[in-house]
MIDO-713440 format. One line per field, with one value per residue (C-alpha): chain; x, y, z; residue number from 1. Coordinates in Angstrom, 1 decimal. Layout:
! residues N
kette c(A/...) .
px c(X/...) .
py c(Y/...) .
pz c(Z/...) .
nr c(NUM/...) .
END
This chain:
! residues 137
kette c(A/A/A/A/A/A/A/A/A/A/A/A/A/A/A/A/A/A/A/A/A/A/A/A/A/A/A/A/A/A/A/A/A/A/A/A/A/A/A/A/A/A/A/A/A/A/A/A/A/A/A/A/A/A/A/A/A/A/A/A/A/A/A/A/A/A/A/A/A/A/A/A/A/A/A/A/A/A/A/A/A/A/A/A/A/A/A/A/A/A/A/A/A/A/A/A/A/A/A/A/A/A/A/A/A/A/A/A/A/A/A/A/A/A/A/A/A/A/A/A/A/A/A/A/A/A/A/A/A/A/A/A/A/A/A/A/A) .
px c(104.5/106.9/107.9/107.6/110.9/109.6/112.2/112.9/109.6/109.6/106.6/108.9/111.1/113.5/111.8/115.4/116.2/112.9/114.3/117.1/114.9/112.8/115.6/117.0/113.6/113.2/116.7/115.9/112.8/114.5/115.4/112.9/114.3/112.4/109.0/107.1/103.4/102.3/98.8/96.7/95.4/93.7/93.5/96.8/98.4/100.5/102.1/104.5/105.3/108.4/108.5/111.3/111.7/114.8/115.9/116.1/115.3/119.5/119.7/117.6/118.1/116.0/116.8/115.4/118.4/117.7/113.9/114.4/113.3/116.4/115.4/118.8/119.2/122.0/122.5/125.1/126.6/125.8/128.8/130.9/131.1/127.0/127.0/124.3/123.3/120.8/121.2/117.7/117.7/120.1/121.5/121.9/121.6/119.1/118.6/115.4/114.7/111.4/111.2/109.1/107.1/107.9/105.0/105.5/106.6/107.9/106.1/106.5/108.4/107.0/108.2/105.9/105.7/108.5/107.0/108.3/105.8/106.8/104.1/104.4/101.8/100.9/101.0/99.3/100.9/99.6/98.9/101.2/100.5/103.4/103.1/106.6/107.5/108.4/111.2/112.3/115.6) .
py c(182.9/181.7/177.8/176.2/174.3/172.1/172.1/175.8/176.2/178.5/176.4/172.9/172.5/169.2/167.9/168.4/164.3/164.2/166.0/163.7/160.6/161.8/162.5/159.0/156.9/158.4/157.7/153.8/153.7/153.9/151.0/148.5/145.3/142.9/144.2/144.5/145.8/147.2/146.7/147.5/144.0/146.3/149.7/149.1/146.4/146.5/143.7/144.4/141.4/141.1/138.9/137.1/134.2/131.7/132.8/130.9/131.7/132.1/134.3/136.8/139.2/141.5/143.6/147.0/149.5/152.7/153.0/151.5/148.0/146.5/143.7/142.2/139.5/137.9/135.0/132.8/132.4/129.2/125.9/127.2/123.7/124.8/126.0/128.2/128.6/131.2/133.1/135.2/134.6/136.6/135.9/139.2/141.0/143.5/145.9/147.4/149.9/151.3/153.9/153.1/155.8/156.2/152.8/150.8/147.6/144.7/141.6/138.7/138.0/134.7/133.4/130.9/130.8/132.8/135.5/137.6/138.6/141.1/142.1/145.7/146.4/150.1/150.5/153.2/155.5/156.3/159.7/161.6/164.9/166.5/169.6/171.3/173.4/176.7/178.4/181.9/183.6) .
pz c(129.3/132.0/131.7/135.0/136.0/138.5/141.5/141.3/142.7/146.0/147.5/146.4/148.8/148.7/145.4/143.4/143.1/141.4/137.4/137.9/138.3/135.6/133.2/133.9/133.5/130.1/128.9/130.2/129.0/125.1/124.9/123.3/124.7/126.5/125.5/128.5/129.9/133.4/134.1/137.5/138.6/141.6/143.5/144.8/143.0/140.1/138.1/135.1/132.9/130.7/127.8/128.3/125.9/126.3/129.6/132.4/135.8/136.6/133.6/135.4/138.5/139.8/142.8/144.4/144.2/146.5/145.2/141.6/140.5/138.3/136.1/134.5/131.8/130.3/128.9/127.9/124.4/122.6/122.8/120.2/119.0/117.6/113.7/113.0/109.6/110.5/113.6/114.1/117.9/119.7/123.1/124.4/127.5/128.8/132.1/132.4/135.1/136.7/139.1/142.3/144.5/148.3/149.1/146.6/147.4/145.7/146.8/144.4/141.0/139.1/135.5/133.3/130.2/129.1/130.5/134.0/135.9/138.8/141.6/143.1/146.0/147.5/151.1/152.2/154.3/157.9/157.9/160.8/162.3/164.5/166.4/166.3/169.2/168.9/171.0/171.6/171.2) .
nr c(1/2/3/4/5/6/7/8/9/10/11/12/13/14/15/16/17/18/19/20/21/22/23/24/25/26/27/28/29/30/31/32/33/34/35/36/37/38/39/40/41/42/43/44/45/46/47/48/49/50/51/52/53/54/55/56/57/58/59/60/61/62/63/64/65/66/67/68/69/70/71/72/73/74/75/76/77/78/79/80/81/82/83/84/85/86/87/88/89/90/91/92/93/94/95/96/97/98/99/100/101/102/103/104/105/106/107/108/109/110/111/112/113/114/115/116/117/118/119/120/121/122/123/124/125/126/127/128/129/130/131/132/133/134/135/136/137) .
END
C-alpha cells in the first residue's frame, strides 16, 4: 500500500503551508503548561479557557500572529527580599499556540477566576462563483 503524503497530491494544489502548520501545532501542543480546554458553546462559536492561576491580567498577552492565536504568560519573580521555605508555586512563563482556520475570528478574551477564557467565532464564508475568461493564442 502507497502512504498518502498530503501536499504531494496532484489534485492539491497550494496546500504545502498546511504539513508545516501541522508539524508545528503538534510540537506546541507538548507542552503541558497552562492546562487548558476548548469547548463548542455553539455551531460556530468556540471558547478555549486556560487555567491560569496567579497571573494577572498584565502578565498575559494574547495576539493573532498571521492566522495563529498566541497566548503568552510571564510573570515576575518574587521581591528577593521574600524567604521561601517551600517553593511549590513556580513563577514561570508559558506560550501556548493554536492554529486558526481561514473564518475563525477572535472576538473576546475574558479572565475571572483564574481562569482565561478566549472566544473564537466562525464566519461563514460567502460562497463566490467567478467565470474566468478564456483567451486564444
Amino acid at each position: 500500500m502507497t502512504k498518502f503524503v498530503f501536499p504531494s497530491h496532484p489534485l492539491l494544489l497550494g496546500f504545502e503551508p498546511l504539513e508545516r502548520l501541522v508539524e508545528r501545532t503538534a510540537r506546541a501542543g507538548a507542552e503541558g503548561y497552562p492546562p487548558f480546554n476548548i469547548e463548542l458553546a455553539e455551531p460556530n462559536r468556540f471558547v478555549i479557557t486556560l487555567a491560569v492561576a496567579g497571573f494577572a491580567l498584565a502578565d498575559i498577552a494574547v495576539t493573532l500572529e498571521d492566522r495563529q492565536l498566541v497566548i503568552h504568560g510571564q510573570q515576575d519573580d518574587p521581591e528577593p527580599e521574600r524567604v521561601f521555605l517551600h517553593r511549590g508555586i513556580a513563577t514561570r512563563q508559558f506560550r501556548r499556540v493554536f492554529a486558526l482556520a481561514e473564518g475563525v475570528e477572535v472576538s473576546g478574551a475574558h479572565m475571572d477566576n483564574g481562569l482565561l477564557q478566549i472566544t473564537l467565532e466562525r464566519c461563514e464564508p460567502e460562497t463566490v462563483v467567478r467565470t474566468i475568461p478564456i483567451t486564444r493564442g
